[in-house]
C-alpha positions, 0 to 999 in steps of 0.5 A: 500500500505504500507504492498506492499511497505515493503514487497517489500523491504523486498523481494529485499535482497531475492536471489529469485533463492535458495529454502530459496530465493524462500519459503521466496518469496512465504512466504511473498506473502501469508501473505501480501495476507491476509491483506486487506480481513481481513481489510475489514472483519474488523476482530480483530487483534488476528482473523487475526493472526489465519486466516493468519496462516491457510493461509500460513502453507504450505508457511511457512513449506517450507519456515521453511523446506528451512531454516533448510536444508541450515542451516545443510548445512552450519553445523549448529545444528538442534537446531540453525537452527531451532532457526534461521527459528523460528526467521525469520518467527516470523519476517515476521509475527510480520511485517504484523501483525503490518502492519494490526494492523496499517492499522486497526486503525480508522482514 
């Protein structure tokens, strides 16, 4: 429930009506989905990862497609906008990524 509770929080600062708030939305979903399959396929850390990536490609390419388009938008270079959804992606997946490994541990 810790990974649901973040999640949550991290979803509430998300404007769910903008493709960004909207590929955000369906981005976090997916990866907080893979969570407690893995954990009880007791699957490593590095496993999970691949797993959740596979997973969630497609939530993630529009997720990044989203990002990048308002970030153009707004006249910002290719590469900065690029930099800013690699950035914010990373952010989602270290989260879960740490929340698995957490939640993995014994005891």
């Amino acid at each position: 429930m810790i990974v649901a509770a973040s999640l949550v929080m991290m979803l509430a600062a998300a404007p769910s009506a903008d493709a960004v708030g909207a590929g955000r939305k369906e981005f976090s979903k997916c990866l907080s989905a893979q969570v407690q399959p893995a954990l009880e396929k007791k699957l490593p850390v590095g496993d999970f990862q691949a797993d959740m990536k596979k997973a969630c490609a497609d939530k993630e390419a529009a997720f990044r497609a989203a990002i990048v388009a308002s970030d153009k938008a707004d006249k910002m270079s290719d590469a900065a906008a690029n930099s800013d959804a690699d950035d914010q992606i990373s952010e989602y997946v270290d989260k879960i990524t740490g929340e698995y490994e957490e939640s993995s541990r014994p005891g």
